[in-house]
TORFI-51423 format. One record per residue: residue number from 1; residue in three letters; chain; x, y, z of N, C-alpha, C in turn. Coordinates in nm, 4 decimals, m for minus. Example, Ala and Ser with C-alpha at 12.3 -4.5 7.8 and 13.67 -1.06 7.14 Angstrom:
<nodes>
node num=1; residu=ala; chaine=A; n_c1=1.3190; n_c2=m0.5690; n_c3=0.7800; ca_c1=1.2300; ca_c2=m0.4500; ca_c3=0.7800; c_c1=1.3200; c_c2=m0.3300; c_c3=0.7800
node num=2; residu=ser; chaine=A; n_c1=1.2850; n_c2=m0.2250; n_c3=0.7080; ca_c1=1.3670; ca_c2=m0.1060; ca_c3=0.7140; c_c1=1.2900; c_c2=0.0030; c_c3=0.7870
</nodes>
This chain:
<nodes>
node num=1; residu=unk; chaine=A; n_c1=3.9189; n_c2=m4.7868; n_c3=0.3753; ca_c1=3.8847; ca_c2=m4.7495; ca_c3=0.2404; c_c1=3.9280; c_c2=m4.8615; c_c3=0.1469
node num=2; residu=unk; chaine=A; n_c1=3.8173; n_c2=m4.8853; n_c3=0.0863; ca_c1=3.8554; ca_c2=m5.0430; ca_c3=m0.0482; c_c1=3.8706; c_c2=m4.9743; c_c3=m0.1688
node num=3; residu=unk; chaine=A; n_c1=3.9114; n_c2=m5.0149; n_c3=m0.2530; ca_c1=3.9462; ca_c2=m4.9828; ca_c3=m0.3632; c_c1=3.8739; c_c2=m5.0606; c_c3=m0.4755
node num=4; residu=unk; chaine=A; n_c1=3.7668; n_c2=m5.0289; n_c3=m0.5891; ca_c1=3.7175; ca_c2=m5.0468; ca_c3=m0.6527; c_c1=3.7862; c_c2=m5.0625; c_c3=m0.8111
node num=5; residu=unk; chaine=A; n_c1=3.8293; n_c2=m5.1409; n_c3=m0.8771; ca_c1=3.9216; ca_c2=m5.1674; ca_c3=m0.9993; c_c1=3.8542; c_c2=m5.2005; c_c3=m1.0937
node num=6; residu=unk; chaine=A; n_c1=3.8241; n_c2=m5.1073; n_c3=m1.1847; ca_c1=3.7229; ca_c2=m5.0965; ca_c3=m1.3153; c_c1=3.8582; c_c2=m5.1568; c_c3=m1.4567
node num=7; residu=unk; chaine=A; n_c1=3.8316; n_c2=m5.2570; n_c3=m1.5188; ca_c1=3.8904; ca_c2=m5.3290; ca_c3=m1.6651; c_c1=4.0745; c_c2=m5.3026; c_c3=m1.6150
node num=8; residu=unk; chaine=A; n_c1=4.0992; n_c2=m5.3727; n_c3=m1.4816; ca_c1=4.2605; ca_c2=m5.3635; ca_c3=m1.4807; c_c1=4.2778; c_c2=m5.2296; c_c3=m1.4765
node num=9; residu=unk; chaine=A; n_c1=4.2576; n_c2=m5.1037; n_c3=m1.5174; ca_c1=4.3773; ca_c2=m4.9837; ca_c3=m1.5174; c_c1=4.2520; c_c2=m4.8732; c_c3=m1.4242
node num=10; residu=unk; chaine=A; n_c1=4.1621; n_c2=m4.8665; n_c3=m1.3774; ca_c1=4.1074; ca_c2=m4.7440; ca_c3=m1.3669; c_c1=4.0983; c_c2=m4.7757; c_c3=m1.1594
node num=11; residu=unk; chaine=A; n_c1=4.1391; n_c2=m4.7337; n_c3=m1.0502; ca_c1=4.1049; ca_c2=m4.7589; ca_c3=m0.9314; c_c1=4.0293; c_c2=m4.6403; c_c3=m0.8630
node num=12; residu=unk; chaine=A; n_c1=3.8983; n_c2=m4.6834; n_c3=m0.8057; ca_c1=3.7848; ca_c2=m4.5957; ca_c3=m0.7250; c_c1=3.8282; c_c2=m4.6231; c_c3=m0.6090
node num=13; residu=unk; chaine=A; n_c1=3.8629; n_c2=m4.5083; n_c3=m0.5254; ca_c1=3.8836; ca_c2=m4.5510; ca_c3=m0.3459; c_c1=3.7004; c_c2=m4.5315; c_c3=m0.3264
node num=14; residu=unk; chaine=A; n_c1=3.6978; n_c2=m4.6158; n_c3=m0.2307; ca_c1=3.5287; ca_c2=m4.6594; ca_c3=m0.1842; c_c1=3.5762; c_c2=m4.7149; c_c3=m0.0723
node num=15; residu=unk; chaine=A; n_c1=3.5208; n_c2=m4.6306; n_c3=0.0510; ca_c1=3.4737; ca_c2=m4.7212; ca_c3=0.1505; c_c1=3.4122; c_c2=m4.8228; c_c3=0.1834
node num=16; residu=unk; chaine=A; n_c1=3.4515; n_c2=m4.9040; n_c3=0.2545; ca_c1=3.3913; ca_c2=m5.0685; ca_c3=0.2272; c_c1=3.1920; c_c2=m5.0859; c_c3=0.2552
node num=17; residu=unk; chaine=A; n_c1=3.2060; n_c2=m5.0077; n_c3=0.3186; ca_c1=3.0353; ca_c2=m4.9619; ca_c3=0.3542; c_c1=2.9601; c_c2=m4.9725; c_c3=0.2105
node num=18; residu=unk; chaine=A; n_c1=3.0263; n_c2=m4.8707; n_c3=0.1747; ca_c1=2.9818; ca_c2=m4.8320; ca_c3=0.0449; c_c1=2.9770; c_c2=m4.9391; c_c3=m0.0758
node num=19; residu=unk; chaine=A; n_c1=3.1118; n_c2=m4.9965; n_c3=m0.1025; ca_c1=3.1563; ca_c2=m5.0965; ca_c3=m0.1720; c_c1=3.0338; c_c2=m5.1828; c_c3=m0.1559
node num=20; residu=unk; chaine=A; n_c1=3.0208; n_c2=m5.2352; n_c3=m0.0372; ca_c1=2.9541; ca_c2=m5.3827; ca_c3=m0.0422; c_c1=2.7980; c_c2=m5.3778; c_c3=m0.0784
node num=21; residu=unk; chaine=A; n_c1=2.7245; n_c2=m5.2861; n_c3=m0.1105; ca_c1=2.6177; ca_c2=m5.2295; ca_c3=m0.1374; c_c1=2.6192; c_c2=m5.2145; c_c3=m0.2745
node num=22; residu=unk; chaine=A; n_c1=2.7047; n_c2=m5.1035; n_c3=m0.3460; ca_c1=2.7412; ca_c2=m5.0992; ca_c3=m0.4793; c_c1=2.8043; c_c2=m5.2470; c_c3=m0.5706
node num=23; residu=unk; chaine=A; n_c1=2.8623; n_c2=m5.3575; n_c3=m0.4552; ca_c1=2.8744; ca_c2=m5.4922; ca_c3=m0.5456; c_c1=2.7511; c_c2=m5.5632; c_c3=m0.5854
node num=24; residu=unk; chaine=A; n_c1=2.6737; n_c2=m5.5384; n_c3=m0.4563; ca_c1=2.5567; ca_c2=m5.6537; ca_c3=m0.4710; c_c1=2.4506; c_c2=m5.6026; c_c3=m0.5766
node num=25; residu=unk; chaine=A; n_c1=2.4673; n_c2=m5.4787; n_c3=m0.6191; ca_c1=2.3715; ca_c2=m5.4129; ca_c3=m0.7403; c_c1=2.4632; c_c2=m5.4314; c_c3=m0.8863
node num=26; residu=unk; chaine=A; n_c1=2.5562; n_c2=m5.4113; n_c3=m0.8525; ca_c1=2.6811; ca_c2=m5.3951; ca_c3=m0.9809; c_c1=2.6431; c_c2=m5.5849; c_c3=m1.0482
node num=27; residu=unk; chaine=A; n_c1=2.6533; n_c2=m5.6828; n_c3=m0.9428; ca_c1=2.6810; ca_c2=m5.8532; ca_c3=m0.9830; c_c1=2.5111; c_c2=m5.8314; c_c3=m1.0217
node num=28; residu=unk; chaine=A; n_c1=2.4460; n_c2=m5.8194; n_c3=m0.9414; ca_c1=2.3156; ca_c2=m5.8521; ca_c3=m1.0121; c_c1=2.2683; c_c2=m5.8352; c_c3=m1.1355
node num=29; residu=unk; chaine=A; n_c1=2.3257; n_c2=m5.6887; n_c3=m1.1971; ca_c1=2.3368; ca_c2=m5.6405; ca_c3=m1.2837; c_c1=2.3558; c_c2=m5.7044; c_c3=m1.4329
node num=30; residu=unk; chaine=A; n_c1=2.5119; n_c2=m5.7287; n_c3=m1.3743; ca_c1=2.5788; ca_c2=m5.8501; ca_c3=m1.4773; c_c1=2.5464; c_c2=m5.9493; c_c3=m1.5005
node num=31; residu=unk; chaine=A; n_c1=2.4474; n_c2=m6.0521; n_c3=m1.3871; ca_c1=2.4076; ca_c2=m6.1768; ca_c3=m1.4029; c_c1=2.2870; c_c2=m6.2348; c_c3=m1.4856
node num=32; residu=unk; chaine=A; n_c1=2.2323; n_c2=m6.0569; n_c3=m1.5012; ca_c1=2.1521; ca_c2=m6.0671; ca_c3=m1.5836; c_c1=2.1674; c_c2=m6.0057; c_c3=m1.7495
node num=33; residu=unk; chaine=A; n_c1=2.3271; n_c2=m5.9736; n_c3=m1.7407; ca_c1=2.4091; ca_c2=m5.9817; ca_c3=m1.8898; c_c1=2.3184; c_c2=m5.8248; c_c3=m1.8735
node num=34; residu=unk; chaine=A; n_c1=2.3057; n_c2=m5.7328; n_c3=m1.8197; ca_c1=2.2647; ca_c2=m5.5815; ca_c3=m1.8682; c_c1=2.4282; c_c2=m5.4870; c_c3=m1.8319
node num=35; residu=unk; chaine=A; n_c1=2.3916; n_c2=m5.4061; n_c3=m1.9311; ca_c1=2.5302; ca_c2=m5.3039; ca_c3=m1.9278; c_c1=2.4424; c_c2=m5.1845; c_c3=m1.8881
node num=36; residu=unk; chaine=A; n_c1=2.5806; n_c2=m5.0850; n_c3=m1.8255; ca_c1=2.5296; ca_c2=m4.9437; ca_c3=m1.7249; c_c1=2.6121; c_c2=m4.8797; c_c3=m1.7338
node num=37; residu=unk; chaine=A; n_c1=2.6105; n_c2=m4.7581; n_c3=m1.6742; ca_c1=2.7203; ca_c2=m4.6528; ca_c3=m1.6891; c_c1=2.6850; c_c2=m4.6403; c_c3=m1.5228
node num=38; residu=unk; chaine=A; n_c1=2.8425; n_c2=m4.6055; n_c3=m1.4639; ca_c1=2.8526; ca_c2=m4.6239; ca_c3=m1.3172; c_c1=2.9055; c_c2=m4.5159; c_c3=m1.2974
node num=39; residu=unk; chaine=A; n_c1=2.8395; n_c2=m4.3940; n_c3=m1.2248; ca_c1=2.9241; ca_c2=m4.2479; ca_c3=m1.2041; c_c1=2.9760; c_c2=m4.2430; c_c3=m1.0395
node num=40; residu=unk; chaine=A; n_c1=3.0668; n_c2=m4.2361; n_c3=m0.9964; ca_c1=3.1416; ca_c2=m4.2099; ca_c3=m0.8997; c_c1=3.2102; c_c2=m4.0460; c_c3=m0.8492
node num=41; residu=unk; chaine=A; n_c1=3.1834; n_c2=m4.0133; n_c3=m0.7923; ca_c1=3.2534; ca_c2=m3.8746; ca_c3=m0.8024; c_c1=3.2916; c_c2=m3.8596; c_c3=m0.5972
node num=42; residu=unk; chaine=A; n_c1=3.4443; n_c2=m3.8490; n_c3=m0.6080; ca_c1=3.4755; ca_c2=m3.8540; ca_c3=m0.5026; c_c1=3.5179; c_c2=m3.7233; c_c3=m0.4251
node num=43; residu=unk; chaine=A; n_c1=3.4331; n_c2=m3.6080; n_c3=m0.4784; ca_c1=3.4607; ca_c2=m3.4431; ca_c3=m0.4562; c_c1=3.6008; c_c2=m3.3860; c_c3=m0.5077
node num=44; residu=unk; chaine=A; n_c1=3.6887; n_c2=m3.4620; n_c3=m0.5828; ca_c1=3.7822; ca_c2=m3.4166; ca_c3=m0.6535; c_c1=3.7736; c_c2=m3.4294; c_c3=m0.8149
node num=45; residu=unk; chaine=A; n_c1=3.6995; n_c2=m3.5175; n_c3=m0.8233; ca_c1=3.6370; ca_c2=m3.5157; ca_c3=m0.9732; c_c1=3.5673; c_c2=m3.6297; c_c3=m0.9964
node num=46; residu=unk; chaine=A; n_c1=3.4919; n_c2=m3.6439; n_c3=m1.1152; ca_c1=3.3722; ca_c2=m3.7335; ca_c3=m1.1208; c_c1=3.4364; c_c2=m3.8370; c_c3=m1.2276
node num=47; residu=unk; chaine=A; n_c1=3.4355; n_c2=m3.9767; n_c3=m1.2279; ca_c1=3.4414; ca_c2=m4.0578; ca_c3=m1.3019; c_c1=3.3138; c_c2=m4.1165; c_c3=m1.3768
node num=48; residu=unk; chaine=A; n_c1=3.2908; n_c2=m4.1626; n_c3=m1.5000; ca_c1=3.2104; ca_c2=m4.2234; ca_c3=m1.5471; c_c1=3.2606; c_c2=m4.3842; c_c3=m1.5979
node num=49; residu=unk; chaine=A; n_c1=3.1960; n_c2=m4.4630; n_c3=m1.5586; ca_c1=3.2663; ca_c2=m4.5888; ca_c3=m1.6459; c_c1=3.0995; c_c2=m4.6929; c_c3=m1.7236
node num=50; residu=unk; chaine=A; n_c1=3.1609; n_c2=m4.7503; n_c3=m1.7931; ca_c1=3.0504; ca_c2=m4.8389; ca_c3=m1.8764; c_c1=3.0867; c_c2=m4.9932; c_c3=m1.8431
node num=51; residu=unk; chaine=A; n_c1=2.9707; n_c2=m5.0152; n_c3=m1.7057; ca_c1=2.9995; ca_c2=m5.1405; ca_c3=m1.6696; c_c1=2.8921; c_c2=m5.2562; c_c3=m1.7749
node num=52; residu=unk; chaine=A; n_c1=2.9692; n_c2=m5.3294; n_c3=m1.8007; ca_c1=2.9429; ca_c2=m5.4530; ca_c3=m1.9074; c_c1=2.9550; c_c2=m5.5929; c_c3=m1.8446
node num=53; residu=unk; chaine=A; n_c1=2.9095; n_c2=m5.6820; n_c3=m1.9212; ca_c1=2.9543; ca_c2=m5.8283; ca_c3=m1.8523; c_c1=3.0986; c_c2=m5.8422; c_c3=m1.8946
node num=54; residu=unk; chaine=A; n_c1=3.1499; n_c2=m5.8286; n_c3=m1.9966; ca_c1=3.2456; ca_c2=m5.8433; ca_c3=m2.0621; c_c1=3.4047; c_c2=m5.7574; c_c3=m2.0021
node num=55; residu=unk; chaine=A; n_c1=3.3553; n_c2=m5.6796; n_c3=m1.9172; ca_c1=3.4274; ca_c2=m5.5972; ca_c3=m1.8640; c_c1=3.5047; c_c2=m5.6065; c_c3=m1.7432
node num=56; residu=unk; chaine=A; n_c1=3.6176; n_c2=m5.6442; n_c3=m1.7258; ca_c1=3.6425; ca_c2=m5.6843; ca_c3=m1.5407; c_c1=3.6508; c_c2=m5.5705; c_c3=m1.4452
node num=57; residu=unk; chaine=A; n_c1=3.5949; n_c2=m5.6206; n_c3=m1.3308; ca_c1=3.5852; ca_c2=m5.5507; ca_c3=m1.2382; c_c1=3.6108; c_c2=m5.6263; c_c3=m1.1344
node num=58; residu=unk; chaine=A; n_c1=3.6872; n_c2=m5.5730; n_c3=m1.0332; ca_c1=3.7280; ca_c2=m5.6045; ca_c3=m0.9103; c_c1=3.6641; c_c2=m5.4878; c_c3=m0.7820
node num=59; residu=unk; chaine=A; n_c1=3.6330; n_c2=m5.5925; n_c3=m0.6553; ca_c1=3.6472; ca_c2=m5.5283; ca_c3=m0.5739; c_c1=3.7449; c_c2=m5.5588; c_c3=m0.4197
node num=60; residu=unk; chaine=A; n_c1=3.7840; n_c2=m5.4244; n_c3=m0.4222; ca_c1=3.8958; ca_c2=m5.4982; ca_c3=m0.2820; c_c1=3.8857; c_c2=m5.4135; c_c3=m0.1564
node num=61; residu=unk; chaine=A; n_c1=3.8339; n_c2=m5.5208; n_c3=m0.0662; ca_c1=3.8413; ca_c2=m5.4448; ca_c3=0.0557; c_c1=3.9122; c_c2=m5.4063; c_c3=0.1723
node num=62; residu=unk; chaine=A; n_c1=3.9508; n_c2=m5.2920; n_c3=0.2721; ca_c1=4.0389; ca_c2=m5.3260; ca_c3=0.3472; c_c1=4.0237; c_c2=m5.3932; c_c3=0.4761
node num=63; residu=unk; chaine=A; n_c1=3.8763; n_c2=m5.3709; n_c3=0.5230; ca_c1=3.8381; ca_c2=m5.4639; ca_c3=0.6297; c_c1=3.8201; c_c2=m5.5959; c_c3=0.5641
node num=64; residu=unk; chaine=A; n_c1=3.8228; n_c2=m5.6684; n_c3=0.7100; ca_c1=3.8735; ca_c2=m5.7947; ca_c3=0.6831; c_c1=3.6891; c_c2=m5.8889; c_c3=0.7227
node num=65; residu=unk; chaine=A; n_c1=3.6012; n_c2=m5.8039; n_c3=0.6700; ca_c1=3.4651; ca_c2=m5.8126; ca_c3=0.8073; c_c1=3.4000; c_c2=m5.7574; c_c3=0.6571
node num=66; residu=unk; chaine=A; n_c1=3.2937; n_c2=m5.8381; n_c3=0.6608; ca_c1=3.1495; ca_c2=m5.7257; ca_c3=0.5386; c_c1=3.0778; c_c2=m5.6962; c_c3=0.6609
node num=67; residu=unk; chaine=A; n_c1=3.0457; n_c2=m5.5715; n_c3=0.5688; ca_c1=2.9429; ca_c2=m5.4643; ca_c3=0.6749; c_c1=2.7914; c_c2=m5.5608; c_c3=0.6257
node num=68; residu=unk; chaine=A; n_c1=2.6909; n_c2=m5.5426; n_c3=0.6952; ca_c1=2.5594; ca_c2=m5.5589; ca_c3=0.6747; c_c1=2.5227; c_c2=m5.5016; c_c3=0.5770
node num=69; residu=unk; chaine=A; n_c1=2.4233; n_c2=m5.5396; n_c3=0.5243; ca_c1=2.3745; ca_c2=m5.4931; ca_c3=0.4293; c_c1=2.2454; c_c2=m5.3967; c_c3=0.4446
node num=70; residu=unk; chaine=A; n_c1=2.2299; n_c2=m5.2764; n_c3=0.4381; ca_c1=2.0876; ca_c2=m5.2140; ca_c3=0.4524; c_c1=2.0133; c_c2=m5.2490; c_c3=0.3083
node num=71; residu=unk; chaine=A; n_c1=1.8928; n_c2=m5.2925; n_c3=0.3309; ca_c1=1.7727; ca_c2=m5.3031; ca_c3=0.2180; c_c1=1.7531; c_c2=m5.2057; c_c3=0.1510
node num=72; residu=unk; chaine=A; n_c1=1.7145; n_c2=m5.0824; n_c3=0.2028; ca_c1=1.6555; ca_c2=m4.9673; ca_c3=0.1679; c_c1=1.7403; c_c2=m4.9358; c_c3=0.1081
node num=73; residu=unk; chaine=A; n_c1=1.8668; n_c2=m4.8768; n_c3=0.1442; ca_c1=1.9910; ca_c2=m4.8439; ca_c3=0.0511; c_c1=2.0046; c_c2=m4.9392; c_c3=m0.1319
node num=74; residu=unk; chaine=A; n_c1=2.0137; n_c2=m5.0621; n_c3=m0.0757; ca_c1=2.0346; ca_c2=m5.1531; ca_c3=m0.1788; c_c1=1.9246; c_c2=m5.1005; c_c3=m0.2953
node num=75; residu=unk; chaine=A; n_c1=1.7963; n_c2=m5.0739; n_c3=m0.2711; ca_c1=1.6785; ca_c2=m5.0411; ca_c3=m0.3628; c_c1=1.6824; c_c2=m4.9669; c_c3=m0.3888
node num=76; residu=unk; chaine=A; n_c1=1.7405; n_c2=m4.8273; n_c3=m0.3703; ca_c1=1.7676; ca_c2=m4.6892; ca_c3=m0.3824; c_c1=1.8636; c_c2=m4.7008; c_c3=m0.5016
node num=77; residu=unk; chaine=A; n_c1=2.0157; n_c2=m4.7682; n_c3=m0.5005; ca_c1=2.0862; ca_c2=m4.7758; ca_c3=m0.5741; c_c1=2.0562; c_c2=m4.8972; c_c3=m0.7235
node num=78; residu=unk; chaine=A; n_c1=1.9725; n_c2=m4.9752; n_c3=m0.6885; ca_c1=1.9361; ca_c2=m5.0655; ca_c3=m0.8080; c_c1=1.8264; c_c2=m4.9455; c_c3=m0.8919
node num=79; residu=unk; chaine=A; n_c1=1.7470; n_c2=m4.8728; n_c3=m0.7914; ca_c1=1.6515; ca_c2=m4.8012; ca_c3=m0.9249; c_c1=1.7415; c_c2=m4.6869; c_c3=m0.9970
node num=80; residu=unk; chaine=A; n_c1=1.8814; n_c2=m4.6811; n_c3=m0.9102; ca_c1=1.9624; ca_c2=m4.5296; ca_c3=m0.9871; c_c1=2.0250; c_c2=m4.6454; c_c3=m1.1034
node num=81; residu=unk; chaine=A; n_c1=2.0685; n_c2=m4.8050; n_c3=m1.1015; ca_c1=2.1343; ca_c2=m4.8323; ca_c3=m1.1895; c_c1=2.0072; c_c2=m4.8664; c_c3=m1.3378
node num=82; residu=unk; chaine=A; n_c1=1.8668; n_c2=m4.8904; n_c3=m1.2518; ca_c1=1.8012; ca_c2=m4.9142; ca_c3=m1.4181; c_c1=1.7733; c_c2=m4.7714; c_c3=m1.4463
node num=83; residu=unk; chaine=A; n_c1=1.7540; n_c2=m4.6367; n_c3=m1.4205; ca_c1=1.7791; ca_c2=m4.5480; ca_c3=m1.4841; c_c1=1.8478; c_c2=m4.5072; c_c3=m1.5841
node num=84; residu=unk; chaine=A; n_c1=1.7830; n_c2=m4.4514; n_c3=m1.6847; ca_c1=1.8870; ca_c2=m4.3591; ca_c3=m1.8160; c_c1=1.9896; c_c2=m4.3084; c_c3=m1.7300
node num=85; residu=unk; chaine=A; n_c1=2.0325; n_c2=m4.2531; n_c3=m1.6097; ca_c1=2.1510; ca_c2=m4.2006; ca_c3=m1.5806; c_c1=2.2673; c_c2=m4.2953; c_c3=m1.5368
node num=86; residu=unk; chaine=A; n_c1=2.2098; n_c2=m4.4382; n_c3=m1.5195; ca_c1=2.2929; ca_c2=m4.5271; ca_c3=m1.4600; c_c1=2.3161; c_c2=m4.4994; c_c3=m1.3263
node num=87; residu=unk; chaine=A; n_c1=2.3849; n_c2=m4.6173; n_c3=m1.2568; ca_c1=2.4312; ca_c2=m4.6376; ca_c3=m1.1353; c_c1=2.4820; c_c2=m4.4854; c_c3=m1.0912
node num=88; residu=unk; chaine=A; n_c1=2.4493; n_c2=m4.4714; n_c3=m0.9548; ca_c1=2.5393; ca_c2=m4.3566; ca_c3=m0.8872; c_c1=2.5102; c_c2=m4.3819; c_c3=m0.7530
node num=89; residu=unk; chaine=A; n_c1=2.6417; n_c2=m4.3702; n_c3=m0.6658; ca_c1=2.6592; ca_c2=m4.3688; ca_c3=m0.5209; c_c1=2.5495; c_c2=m4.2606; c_c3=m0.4836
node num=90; residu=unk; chaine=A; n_c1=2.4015; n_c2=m4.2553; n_c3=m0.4144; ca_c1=2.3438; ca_c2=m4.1902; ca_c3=m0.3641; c_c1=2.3552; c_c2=m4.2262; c_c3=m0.1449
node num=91; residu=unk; chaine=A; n_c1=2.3297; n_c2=m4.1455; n_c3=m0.1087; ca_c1=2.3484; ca_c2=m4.1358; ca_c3=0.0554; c_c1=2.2829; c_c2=m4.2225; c_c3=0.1103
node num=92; residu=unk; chaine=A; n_c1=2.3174; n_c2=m4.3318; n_c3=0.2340; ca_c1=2.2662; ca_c2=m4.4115; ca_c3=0.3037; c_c1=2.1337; c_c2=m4.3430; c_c3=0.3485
node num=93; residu=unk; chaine=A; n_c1=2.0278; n_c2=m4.4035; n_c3=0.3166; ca_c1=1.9051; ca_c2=m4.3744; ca_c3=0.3977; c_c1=1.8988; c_c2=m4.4893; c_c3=0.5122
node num=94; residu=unk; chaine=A; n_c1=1.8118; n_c2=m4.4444; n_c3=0.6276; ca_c1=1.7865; ca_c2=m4.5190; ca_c3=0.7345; c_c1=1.6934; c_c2=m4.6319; c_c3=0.6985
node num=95; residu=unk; chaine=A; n_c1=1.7074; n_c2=m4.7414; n_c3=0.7627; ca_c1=1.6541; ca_c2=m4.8461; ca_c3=0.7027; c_c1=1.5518; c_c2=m4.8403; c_c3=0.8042
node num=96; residu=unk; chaine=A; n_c1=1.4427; n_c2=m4.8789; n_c3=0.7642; ca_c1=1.3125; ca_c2=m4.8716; ca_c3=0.8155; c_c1=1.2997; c_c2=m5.0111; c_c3=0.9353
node num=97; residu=unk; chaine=A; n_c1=1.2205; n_c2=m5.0084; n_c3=1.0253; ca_c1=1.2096; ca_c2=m5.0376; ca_c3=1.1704; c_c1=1.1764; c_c2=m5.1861; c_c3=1.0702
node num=98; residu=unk; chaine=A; n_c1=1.2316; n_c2=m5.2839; n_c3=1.0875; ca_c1=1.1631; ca_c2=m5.4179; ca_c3=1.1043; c_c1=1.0035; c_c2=m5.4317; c_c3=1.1708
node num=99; residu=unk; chaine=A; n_c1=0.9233; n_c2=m5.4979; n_c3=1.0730; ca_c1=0.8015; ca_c2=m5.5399; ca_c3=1.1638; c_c1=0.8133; c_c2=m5.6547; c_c3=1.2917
node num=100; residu=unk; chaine=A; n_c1=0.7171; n_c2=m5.6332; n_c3=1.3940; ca_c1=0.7017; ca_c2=m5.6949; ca_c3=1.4904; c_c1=0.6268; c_c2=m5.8793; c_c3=1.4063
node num=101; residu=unk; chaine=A; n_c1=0.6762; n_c2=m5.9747; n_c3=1.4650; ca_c1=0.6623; ca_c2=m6.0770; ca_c3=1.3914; c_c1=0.5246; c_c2=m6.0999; c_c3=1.4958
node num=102; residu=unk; chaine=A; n_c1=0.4234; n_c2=m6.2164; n_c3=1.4288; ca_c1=0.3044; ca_c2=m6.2715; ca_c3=1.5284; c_c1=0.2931; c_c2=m6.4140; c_c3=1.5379
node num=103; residu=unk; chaine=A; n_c1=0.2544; n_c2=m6.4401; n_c3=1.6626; ca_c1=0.2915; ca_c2=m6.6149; ca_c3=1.7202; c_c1=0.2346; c_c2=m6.6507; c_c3=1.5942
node num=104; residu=unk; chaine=A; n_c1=0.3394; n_c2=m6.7697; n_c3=1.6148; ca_c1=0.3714; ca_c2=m6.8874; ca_c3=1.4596; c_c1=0.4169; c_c2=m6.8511; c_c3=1.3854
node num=105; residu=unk; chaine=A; n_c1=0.4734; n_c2=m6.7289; n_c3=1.3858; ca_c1=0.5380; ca_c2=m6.6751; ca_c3=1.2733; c_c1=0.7343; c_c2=m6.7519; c_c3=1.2973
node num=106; residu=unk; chaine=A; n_c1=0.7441; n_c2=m6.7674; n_c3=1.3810; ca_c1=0.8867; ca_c2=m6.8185; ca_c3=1.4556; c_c1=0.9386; c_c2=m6.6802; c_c3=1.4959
node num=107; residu=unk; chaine=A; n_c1=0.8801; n_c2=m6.5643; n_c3=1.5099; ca_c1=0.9503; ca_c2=m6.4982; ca_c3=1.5665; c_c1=0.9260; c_c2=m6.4398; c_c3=1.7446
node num=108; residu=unk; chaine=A; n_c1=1.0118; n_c2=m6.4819; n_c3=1.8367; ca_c1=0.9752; ca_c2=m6.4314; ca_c3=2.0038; c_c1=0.9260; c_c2=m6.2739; c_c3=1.9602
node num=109; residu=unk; chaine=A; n_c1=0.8543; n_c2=m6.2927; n_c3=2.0525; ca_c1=0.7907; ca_c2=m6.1568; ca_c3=2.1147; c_c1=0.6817; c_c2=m6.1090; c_c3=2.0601
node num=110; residu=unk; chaine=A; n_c1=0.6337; n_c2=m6.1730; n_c3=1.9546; ca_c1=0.4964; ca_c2=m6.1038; ca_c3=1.8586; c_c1=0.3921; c_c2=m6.0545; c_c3=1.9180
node num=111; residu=unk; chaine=A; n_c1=0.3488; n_c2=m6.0069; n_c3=1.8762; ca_c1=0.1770; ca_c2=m5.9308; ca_c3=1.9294; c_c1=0.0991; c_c2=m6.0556; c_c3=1.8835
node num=112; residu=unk; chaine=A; n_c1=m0.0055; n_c2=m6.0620; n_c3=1.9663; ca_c1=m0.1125; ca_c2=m6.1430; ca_c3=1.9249; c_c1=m0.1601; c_c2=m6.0826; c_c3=1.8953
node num=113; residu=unk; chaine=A; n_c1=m0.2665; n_c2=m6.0693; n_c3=1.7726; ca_c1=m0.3538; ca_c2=m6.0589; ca_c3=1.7003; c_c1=m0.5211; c_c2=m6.0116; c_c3=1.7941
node num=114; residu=unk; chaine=A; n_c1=m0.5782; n_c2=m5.9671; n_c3=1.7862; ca_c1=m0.7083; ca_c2=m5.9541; ca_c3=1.8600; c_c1=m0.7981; c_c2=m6.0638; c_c3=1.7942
node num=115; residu=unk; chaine=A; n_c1=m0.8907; n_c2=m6.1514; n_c3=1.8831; ca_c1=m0.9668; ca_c2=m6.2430; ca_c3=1.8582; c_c1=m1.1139; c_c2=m6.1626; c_c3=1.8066
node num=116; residu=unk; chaine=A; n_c1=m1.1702; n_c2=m6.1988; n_c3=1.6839; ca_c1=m1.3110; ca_c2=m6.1597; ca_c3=1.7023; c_c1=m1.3934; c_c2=m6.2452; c_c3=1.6685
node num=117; residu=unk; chaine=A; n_c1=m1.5305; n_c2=m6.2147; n_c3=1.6879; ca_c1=m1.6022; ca_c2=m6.3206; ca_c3=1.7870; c_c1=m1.7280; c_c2=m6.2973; c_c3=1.6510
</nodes>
């Protein structure tokens, strides 16, 4: 479990799973100088915070390893942060099957294509 540190005084326990998904939407966010409201609720009570550029935020993890990143997840949580409701931890969805790549693409194993005549 990492610990998420909103302006020095406020700490979110977040699993690092979680964390590293919620950074890469949170920095993007900021890099493009937009402010959000970030709701967290860890079944003991719900936090709200107003993430800003201006605002520090830390994240700290306890593994020593970043998890992968799922896509699908990542897009799920960027459309909850441009929402009027702001950012919110919603549930890992399954990330969808990679496509099969086709010769010349550089990827082994592709399907060839059917020739037509």
């Amino acid at each position: 479990m990492g610990t998420l540190i909103y302006n020095g005084g406020i700490s979110l326990a977040v699993d690092d799973r979680t964390m590293a998904h919620l950074q890469v939407v949170i920095i993007n966010k900021l890099r493009r100088r937009e402010s959000f409201t970030f709701t967290w609720d860890d079944g003991a009570q719900q936090t709200v915070c107003w993430i800003g550029p201006s605002i520090a935020i830390e994240f700290v993890y306890s593994g020593n390893r970043r998890p992968a990143l799922n896509r699908a997840w990542l897009e799920l949580l960027a459309l909850s942060a441009n929402a009027n409701s702001g950012l919110m931890a919603v549930p890992e969805p399954l990330e969808p099957p990679r496509p099969v790549g086709r010769p010349g693409e550089g990827v082994p194993g592709g399907v060839p294509e059917p020739i037509s005549v």
